[in-house]
N, C-alpha and C positions, 0 to 999 in steps of 0.2 A: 515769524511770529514773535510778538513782545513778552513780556511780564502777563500769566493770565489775569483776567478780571474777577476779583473774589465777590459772591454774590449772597447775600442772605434773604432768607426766602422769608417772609412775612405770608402765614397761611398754609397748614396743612392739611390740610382735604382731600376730598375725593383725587380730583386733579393732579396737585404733586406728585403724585405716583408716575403720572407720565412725563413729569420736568425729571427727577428724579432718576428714571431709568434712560435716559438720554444723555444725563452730564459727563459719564466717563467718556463719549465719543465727543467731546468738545472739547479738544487742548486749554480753547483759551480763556474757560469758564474754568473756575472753581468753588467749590460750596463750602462756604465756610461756615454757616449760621442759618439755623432756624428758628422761629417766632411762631405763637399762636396764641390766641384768645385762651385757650385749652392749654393751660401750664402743662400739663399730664401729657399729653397727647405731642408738643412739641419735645419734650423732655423723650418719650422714647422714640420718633422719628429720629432725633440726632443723637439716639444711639447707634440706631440701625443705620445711618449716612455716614459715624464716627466724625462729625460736626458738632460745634455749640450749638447746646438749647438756651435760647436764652428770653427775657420777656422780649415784647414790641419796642418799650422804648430802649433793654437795652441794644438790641442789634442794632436801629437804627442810629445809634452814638456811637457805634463799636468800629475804632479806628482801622478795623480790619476787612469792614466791608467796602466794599467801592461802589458797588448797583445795589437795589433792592428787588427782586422779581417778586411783585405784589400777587400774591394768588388768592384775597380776600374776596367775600361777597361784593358782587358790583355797590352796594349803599357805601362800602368804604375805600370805593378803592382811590376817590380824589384824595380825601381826608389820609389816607396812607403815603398818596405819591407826594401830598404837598407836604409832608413833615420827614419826609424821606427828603424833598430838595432841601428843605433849609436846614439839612445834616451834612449837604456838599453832598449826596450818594446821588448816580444815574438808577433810574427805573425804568425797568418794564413790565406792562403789568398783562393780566387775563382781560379780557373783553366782558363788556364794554370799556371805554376808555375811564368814562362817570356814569351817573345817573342821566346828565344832560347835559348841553351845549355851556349851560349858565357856571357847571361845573367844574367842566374841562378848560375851558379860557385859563382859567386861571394859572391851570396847574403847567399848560403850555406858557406863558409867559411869565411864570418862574421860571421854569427850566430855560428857555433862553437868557433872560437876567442874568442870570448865575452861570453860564455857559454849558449847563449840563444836558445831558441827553432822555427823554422820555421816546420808550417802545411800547408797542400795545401788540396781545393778537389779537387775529391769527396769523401765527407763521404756516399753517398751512397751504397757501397760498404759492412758498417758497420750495414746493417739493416738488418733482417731478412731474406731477400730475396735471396742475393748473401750467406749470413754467412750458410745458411740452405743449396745451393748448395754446398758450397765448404765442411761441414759437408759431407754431402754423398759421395763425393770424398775421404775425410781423411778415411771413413768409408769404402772402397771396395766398393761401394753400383754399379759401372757399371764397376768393375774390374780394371784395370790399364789406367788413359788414354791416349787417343790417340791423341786426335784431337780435334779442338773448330772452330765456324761457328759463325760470327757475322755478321747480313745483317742492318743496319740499314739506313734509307733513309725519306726524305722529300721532298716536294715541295722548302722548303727556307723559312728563319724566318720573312721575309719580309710578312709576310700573317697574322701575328702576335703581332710583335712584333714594340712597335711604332716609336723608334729609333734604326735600325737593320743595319745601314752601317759599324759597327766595327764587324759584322759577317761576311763582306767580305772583311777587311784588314787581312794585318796578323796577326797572333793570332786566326785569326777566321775560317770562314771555316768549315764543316763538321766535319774533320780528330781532328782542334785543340781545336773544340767546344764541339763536343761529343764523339769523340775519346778518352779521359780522362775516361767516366764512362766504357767504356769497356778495354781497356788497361789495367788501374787499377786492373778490376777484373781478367781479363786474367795473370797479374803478381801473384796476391792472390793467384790465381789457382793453377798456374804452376812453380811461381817463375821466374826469369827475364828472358830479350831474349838475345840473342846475336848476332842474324844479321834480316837482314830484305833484303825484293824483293819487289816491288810495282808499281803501274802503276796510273798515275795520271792525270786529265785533265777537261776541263769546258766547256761549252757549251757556244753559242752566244745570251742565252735568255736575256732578258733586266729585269733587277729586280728593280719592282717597289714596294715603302711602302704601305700599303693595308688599314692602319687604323691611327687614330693620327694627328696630327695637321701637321705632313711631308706627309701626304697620298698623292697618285699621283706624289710624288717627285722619280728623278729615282738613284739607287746606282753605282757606279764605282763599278766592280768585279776586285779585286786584289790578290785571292787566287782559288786555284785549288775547284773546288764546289764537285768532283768526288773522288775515292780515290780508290782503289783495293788494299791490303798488304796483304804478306803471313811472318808470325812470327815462328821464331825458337828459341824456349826456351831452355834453360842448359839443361832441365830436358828430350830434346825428340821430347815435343808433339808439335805441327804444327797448329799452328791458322790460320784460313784464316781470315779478317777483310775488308769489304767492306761499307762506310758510304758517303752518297748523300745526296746532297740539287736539285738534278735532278730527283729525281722519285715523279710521282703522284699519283700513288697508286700498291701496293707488294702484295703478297702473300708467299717471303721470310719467310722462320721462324728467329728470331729477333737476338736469340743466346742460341745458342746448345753447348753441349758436349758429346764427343763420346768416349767411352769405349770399353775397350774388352769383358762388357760385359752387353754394354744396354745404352742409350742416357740419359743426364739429359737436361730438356727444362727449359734454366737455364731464369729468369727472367728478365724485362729489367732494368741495373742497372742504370737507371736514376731514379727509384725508388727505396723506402727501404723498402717495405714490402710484393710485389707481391708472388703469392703462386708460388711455385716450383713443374715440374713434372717429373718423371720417368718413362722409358720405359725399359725393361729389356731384356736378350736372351732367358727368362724362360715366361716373357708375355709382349708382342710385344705392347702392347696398352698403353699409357702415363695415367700415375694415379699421381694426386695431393697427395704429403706427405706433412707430418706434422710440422709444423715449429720444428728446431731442434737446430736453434743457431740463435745468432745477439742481437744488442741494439734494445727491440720492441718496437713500436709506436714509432721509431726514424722521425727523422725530420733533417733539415739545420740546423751543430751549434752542431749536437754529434760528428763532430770528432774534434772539438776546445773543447768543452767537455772532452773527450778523451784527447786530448793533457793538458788541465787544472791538470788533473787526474794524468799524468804521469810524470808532472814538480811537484808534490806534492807527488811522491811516489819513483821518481828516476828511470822509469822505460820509455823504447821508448813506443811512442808516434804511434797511426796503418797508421796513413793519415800526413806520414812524410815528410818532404822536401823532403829527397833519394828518397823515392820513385817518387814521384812529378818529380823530375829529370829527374829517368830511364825513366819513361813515356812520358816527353818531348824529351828525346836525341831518342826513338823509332820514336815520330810523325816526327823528324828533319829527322831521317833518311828515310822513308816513302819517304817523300817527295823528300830527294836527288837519294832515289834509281827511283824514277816515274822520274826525271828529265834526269837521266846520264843513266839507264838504266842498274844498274847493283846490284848487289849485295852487303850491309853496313853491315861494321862489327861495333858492340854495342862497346863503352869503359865502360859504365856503368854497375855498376852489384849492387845490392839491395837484401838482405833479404827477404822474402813471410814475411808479416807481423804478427802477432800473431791474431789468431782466436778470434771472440767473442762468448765466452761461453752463450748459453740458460741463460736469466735469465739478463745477468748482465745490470749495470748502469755506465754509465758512468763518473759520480760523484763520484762511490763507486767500482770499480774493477779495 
């Protein structure tokens, strides 16, 4: 392992807390600087990191950062990565990549201009849990697949979360908030899509903040809370994808894969490490298998890791901008096809990223 990558964090929120408790186990990252809107609030984060607090603009000028790890509301997160390239700094940022396709262009064609690197999550995707699924796929383990089933659903973040009204601008939303950790993996799976069908819509419930010094305060709804998609990949197989901030409680299964010759009860990839099970055409009953691939005991912060790793090796990077992209131009079209009611064809297209072998580190593979 080289020289680590010194990172300043632009955005301390909620989130941070879990880049944060993940950096000591990454050799090749180092935290050197934090940023926030919230002088006050960056000022004692990087006391408690023993880092610079410093403004927006000066970390991004500060000779000592190398990457930026954008943890702002998606409305800024192009506007941060594109004044983070033309500082010379690599970014990775939180999901979504932008607001939209018309966004992120750009911010992808600087970053190659100037030879630098753009990451996006989720690195979720790179933990044990999904790398163990898509393992048994590589492996035959339920024959050729066919088919993928994603139900996920909530009441609304608002029951949670203390400042939750930029989950119902754009940006946010079921589809553009957790849509990312399934997408993602459903690309790993199967590799990109190429058009999309969907049906979309919201209800007239009044969403009130639940916790927090805004509790009782109520949110404007400005995104579709509902989302139905049916996905058609290059390669065939047929994902259906339905995710809610209108259901109060499911019995859905969360996210399946179906084979010609037996389901995998693939894990939810909002996490990195949940077990994986298999149900076969030889024996019908779901059995837990054994971790078989992924970064283990991953956390927020291995796939900026990973990206650290592959600007030090010349090699891409798993939790890429592209991909970051295809996944946004899918959620954009989601959305236009629920709107118009027809049929989007993808312009995007993206590589399956490379596997993470059993074992490895992301400082060191």
């Amino acid at each position: 392992m080289g020289v680590p990558l010194n990172v300043g964090v632009v955005g301390v929120g909620v989130i941070s807390r879990q880049y944060f408790e993940h950096f000591p186990q990454l050799p090749n990252l180092r935290l050197t600087a934090v940023a926030d809107l919230d002088v006050a609030r960056a000022s004692a984060v990087a006391a408690e990191q023993g880092v610079l607090g410093l403004s927006v603009d000066e970390l991004l000028a500060h000779p000592e950062v190398d990457a930026v790890l954008n943890l702002t509301i998606p409305q800024a997160h192009a506007e941060i990565a594109l004044r983070a390239l033309a500082a010379g700094k690599h970014v990775y940022g939180e999901k979504p990549l932008a607001l939209s396709t018309a966004e992120a262009a750009p911010v992808l064609e600087r970053a190659v201009a100037l030879g630098l690197r753009i990451g996006s999550a989720p690195d979720t995707v790179l933990g044990t849990g999904i790398q163990t699924a898509l393992a048994l796929l590589d492996d035959g383990r339920i024959g050729d697949p066919v088919a993928a089933a994603v139900a996920w659903s909530a009441p609304g973040h608002e029951l949670w979360h203390p400042a939750p009204a930029f989950y119902y601008q754009p940006g946010g939303g079921p589809l553009f908030d957790m849509g990312p950790y399934y997408l993602t993996s459903l690309v790993s799976f199967f590799g990109p899509v190429v058009r999309v069908s969907g049906a979309t819509g919201r209800s007239t419930r009044e969403r009130t903040v639940a916790t927090g010094p805004l509790a009782g305060s109520t949110i404007p709804v400005d995104v579709d809370t509902h989302v139905t998609a049916v996905l058609e990949h290059a390669s065939g197989v047929i994902s259906t994808v339905t995710v809610s901030f209108e259901v109060w409680a499911t019995r859905a299964p969360k996210f399946e894969v179906y084979g010609t010759a037996g389901t995998i009860a693939v894990p939810d990839p909002n996490m990195f490490s949940d077990p994986v099970a298999v149900a076969t055409a030889d024996d019908r009953e779901f059995r837990e298998v054994p971790v078989a691939a992924g970064y283990a005991d991953a956390g927020r912060g291995y796939g900026l890791a990973d990206m650290a790793r592959a600007i030090e090796t010349g090699r891409p990077h798993r939790a890429s901008g592209e991909l970051a992209f295809h996944v946004l131009e899918i959620m954009e079209s989601v959305i236009r096809a629920g709107a118009t009611h027809t049929v989007v064809e993808l312009s995007s297209r993206v590589e399956r990223p490379a596997p993470v072998p059993l074992g490895a580190r992301p400082e060191s593979w």
